[in-house]
C-alpha atoms as a printed R data frame, in Angstrom:
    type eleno elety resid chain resno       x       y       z
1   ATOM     1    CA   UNK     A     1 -16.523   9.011  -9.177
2   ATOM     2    CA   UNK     A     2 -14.716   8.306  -5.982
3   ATOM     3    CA   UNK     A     3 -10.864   8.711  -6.098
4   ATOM     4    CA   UNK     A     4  -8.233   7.776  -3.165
5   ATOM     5    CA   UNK     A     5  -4.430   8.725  -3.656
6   ATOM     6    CA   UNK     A     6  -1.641   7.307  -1.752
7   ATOM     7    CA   UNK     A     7   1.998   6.983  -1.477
8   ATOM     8    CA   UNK     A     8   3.877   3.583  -3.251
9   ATOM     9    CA   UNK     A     9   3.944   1.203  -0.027
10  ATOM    10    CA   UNK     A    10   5.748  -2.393  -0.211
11  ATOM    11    CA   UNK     A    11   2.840  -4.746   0.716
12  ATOM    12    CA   UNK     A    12   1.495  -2.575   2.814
13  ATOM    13    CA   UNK     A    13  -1.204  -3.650   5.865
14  ATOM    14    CA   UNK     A    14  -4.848  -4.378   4.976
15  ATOM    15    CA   UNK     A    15  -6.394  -0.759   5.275
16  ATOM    16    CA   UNK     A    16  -4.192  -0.108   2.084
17  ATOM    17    CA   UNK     A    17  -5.840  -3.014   0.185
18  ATOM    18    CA   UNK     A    18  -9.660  -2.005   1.815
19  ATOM    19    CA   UNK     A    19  -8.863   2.126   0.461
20  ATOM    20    CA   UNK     A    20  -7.837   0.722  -3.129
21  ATOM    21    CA   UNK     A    21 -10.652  -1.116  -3.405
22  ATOM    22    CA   UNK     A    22 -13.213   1.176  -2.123
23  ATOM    23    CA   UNK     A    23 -12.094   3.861  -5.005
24  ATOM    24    CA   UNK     A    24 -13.216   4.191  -8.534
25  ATOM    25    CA   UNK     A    25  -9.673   5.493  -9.265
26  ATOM    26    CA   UNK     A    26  -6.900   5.117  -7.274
27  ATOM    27    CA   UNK     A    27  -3.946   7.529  -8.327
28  ATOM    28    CA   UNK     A    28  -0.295   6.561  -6.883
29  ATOM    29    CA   UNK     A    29   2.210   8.815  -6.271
30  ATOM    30    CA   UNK     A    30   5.403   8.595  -7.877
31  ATOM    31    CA   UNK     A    31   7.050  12.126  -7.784
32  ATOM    32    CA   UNK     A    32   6.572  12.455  -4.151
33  ATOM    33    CA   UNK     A    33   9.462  12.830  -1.813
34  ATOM    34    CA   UNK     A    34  10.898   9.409  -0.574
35  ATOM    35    CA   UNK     A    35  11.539   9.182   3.500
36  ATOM    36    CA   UNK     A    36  13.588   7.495   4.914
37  ATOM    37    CA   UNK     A    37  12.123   6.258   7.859
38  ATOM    38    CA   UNK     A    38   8.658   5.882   6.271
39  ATOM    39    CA   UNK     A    39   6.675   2.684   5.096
40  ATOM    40    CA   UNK     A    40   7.603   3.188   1.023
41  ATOM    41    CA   UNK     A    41  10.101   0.123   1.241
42  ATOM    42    CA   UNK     A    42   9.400  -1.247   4.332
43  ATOM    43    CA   UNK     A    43   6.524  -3.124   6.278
44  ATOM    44    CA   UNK     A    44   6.497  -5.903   8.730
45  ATOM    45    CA   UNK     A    45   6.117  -9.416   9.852
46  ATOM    46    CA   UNK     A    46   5.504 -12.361  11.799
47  ATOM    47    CA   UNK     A    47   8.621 -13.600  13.545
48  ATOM    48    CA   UNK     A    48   8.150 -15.841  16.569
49  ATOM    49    CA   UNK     A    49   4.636 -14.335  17.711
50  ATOM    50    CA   UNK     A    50   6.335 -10.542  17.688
51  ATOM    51    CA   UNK     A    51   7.091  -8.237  14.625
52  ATOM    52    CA   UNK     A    52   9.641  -7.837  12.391
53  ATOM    53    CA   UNK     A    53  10.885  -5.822   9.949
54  ATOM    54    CA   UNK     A    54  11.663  -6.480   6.063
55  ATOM    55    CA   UNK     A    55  13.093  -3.855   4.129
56  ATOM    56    CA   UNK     A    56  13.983  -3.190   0.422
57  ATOM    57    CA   UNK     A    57  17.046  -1.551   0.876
58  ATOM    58    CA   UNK     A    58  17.566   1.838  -1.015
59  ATOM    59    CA   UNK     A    59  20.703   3.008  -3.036
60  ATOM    60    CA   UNK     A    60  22.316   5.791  -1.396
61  ATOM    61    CA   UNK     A    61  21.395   9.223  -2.546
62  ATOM    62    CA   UNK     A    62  20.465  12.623  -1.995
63  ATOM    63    CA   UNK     A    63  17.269  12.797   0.535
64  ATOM    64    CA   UNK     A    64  15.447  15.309  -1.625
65  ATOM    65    CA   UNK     A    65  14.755  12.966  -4.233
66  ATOM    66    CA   UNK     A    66  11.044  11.909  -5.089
67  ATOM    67    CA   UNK     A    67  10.739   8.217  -4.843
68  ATOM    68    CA   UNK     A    68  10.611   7.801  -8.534
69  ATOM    69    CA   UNK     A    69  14.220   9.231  -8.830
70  ATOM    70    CA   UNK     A    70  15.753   6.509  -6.127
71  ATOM    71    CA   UNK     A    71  17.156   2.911  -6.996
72  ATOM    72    CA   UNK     A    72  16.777  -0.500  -5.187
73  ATOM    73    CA   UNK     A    73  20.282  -0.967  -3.407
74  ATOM    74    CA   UNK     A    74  22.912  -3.036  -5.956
75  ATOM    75    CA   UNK     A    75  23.214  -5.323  -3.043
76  ATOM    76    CA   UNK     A    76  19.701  -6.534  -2.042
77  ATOM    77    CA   UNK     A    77  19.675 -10.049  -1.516
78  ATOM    78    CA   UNK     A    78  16.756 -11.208  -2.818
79  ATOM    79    CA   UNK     A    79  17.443 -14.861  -1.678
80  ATOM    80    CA   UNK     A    80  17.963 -13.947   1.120
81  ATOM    81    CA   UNK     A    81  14.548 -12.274   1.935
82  ATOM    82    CA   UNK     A    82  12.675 -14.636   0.008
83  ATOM    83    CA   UNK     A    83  14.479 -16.990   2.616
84  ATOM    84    CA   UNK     A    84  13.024 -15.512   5.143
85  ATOM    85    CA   UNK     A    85   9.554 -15.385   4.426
86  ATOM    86    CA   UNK     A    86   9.800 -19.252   3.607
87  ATOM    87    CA   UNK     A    87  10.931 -19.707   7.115
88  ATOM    88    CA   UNK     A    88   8.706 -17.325   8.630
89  ATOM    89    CA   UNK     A    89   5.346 -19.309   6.779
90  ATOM    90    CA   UNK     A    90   6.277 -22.194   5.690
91  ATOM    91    CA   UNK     A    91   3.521 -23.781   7.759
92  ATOM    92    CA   UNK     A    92   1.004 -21.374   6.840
93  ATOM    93    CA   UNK     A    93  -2.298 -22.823   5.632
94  ATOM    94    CA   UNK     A    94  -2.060 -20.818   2.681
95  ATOM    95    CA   UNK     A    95   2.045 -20.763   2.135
96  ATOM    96    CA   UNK     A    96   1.783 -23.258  -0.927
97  ATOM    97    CA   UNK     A    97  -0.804 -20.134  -2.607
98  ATOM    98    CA   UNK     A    98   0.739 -17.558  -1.921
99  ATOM    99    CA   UNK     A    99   4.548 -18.076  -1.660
100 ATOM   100    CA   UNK     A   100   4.956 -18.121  -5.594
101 ATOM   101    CA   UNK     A   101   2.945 -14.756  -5.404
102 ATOM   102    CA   UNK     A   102   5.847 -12.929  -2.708
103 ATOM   103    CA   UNK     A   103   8.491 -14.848  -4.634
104 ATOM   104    CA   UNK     A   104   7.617 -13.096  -7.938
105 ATOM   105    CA   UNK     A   105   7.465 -10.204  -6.790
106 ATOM   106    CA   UNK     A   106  10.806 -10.375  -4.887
107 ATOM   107    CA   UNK     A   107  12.363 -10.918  -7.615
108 ATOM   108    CA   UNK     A   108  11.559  -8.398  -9.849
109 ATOM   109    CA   UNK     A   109  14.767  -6.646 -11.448
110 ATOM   110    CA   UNK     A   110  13.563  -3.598 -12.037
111 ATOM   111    CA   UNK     A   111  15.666  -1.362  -9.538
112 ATOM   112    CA   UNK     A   112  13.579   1.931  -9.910
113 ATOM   113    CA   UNK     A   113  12.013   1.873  -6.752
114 ATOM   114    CA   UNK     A   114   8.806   3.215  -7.897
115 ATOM   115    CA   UNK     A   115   8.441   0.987 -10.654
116 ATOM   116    CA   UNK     A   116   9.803  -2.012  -8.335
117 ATOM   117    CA   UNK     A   117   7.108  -0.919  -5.251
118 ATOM   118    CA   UNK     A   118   4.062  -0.790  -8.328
119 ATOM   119    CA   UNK     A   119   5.136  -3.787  -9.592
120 ATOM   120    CA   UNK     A   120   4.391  -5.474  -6.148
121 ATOM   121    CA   UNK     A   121   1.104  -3.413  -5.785
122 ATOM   122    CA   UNK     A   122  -0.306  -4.138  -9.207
123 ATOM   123    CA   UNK     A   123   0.536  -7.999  -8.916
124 ATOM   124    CA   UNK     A   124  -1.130  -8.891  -5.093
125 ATOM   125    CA   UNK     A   125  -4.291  -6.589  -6.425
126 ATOM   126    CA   UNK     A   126  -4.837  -8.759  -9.150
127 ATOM   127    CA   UNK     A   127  -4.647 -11.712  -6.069
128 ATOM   128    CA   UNK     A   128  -6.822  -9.984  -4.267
129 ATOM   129    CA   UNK     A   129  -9.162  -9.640  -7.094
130 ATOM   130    CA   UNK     A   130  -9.072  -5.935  -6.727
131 ATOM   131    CA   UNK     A   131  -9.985  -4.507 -10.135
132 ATOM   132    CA   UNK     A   132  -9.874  -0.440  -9.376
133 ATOM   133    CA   UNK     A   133  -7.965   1.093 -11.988
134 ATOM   134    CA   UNK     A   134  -4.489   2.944 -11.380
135 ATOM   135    CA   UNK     A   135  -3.191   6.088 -12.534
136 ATOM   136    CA   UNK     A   136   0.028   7.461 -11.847
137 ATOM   137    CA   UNK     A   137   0.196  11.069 -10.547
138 ATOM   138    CA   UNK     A   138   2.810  12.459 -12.959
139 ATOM   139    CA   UNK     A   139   1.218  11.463 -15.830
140 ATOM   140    CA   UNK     A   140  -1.821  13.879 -14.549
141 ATOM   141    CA   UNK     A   141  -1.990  17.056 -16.109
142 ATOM   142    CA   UNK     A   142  -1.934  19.780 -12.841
143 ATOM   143    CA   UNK     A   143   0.372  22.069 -10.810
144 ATOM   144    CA   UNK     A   144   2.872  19.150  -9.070
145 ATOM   145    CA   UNK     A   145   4.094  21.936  -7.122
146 ATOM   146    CA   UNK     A   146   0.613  22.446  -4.939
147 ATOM   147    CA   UNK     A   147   1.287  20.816  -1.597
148 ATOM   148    CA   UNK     A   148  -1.282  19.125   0.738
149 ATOM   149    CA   UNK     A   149  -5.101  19.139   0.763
150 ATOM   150    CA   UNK     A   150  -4.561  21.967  -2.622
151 ATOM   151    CA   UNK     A   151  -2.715  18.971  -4.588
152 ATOM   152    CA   UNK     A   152  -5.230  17.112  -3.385
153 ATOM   153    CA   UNK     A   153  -8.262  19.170  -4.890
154 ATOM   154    CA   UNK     A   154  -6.952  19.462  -7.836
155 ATOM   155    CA   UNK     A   155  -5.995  15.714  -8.516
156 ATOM   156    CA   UNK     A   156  -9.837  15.104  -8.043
157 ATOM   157    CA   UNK     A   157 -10.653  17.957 -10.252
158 ATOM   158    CA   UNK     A   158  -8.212  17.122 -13.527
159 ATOM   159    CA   UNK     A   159  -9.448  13.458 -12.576
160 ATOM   160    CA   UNK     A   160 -13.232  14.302 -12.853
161 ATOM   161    CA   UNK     A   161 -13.528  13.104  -9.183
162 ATOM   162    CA   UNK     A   162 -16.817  14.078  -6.768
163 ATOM   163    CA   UNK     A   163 -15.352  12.554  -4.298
164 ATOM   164    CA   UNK     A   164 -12.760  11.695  -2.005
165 ATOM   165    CA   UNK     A   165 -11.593   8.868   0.422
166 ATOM   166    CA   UNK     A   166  -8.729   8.879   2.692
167 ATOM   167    CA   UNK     A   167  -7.360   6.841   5.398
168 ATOM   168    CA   UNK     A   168  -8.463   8.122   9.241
169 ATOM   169    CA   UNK     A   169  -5.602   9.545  10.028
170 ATOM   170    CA   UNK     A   170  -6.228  12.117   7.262
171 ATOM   171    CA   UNK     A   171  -8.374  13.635   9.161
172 ATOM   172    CA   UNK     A   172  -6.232  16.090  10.941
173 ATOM   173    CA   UNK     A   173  -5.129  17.132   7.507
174 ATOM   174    CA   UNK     A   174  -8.402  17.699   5.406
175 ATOM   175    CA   UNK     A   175 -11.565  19.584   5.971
176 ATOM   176    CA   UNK     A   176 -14.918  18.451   4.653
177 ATOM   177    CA   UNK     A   177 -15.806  21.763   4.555
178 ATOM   178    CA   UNK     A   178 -13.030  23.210   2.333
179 ATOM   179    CA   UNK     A   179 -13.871  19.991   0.222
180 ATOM   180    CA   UNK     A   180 -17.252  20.389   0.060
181 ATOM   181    CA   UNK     A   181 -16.578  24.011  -1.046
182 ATOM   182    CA   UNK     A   182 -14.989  22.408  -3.751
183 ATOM   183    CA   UNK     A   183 -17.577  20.173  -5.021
184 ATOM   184    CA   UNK     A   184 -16.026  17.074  -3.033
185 ATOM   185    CA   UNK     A   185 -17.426  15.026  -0.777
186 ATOM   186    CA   UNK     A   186 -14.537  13.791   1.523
187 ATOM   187    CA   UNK     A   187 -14.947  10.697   3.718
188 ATOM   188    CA   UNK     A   188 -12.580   8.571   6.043
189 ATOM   189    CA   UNK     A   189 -11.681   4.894   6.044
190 ATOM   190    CA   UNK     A   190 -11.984   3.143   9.516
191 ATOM   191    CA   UNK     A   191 -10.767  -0.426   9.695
192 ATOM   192    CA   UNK     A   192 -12.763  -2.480  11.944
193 ATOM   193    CA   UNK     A   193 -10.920  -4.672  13.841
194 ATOM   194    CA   UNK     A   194  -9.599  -7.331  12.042
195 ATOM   195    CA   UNK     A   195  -8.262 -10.536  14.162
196 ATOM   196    CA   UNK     A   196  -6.923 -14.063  12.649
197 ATOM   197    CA   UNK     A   197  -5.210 -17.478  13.755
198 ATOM   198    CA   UNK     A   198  -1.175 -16.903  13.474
199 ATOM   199    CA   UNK     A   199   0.505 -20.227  14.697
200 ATOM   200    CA   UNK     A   200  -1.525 -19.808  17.957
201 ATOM   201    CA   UNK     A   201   0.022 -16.607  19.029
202 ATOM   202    CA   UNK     A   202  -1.378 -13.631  20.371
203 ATOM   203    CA   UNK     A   203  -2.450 -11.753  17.424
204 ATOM   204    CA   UNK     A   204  -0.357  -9.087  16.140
205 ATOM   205    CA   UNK     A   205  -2.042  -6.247  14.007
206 ATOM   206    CA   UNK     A   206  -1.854  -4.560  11.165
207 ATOM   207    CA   UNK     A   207   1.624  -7.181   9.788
208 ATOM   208    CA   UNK     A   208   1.919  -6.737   5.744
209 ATOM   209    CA   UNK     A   209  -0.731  -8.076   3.588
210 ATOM   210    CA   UNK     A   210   1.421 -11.421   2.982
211 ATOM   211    CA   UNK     A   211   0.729 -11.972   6.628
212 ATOM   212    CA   UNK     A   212  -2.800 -11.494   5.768
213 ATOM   213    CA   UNK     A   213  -2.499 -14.069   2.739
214 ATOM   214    CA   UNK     A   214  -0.337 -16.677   4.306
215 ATOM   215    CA   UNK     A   215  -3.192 -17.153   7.042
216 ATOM   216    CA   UNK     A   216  -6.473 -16.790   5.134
217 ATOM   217    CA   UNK     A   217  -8.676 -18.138   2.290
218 ATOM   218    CA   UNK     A   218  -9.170 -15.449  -0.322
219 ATOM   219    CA   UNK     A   219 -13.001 -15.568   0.264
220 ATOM   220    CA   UNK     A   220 -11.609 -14.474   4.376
221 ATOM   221    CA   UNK     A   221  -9.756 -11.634   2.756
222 ATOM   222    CA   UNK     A   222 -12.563 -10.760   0.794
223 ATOM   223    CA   UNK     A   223 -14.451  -9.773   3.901
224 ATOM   224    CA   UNK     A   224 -11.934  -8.184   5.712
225 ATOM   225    CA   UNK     A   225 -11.770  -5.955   2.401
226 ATOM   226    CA   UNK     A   226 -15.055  -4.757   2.845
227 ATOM   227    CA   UNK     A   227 -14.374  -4.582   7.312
228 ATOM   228    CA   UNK     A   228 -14.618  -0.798   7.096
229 ATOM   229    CA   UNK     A   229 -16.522   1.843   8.183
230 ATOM   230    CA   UNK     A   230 -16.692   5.707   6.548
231 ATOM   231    CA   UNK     A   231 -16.669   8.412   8.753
């Protein structure tokens, strides 16, 4: 069984959406520390052929708080963002599709931001048609306290896992040899370049999957699922 573990990210870029679906199990993370300046509640767009951000703003709290423990901001206009993506991609081929999809998940009151963040995850998987089963880390029986490439290990082991994929970047974090030393195989996503049409701009990478949706047929996203290499 093949497991991959990240963070809660707010429609996060395609390489998210390619590691959930290349797992067995996918376990996210609630009682991890939230950042501030990370992707958790965050991600960008397409804004006049250039980038832009869009943030779920965050109640005010203490920063050593896991991202369970934090609350969606009393203020966040939800209009108002939902505004913005109408604007944005209105002329999208696919905006009639998948503009109900961003709405709904905009809107959701839940103001955990965990709960608000899976919420958004579980909903565009089942658009995707990614069927890989999730499992919340805290409901795992395990040390929580192990840091790193340990917590790692032994989230695969109480999970039954033989293996283990990660994004590239991981690897100037984990070893295939301390995995393998383990009884885990431990392999690497690559995204292969993935290019589309966006109002006749200059293509701008790696945008949030609703940039991804807005502009392709889910049969396209179905491929660029699968546009991967492991390393």
């Amino acid at each position: 069984m093949t497991l991959a573990i990240m963070q809660p990210y707010f429609m996060p870029y395609i390489g998210y959406w390619q590691l959930l679906a290349a797992a067995d199990v996918f376990i996210l993370y609630d009682n991890i520390q939230y950042t501030k300046k990370g992707w958790i509640n965050r991600n960008r767009f397409l804004l006049n052929g250039g980038d832009s951000l869009f943030t779920v703003p965050v109640k005010k709290d203490s920063d050593f708080l896991n991202v369970v423990e934090r609350k969606v901001a009393d203020d966040f206009n939800r209009v108002k963002l939902i505004n913005q993506f109408r604007a944005n991609y209105r002329k999208a081929p696919c905006f009639e599709t998948v503009f109900p999809l961003v709405t709904s998940i905009i809107r959701f009151e839940d103001r955990n931001l965990f709960e608000y963040i899976y919420h958004s995850i579980r909903l565009t998987a089942a658009f995707l048609q990614i069927r890989t089963p999730i499992t919340i880390s805290s409901t795992i029986t395990m040390d929580h306290s192990l840091r790193g490439a340990d917590k790692v290990i032994a989230l695969c082991k109480a999970m039954g896992a033989d293996a283990y994929i990660n994004p590239i970047g991981g690897q100037e974090l984990y070893s295939k040899t301390v995995f393998d030393s383990h009884g885990l195989a431990l392999n690497f996503i690559k995204t292969r370049p993935v290019s589309y049409q966006q109002f006749g701009y200059n293509f701008v990478p790696n945008l949030s999957i609703i940039d991804v949706m807005m502009f392709n047929s889910k049969d396209a996203i179905q491929a660029m699922l699968d546009a991967y290499d492991l390393v």
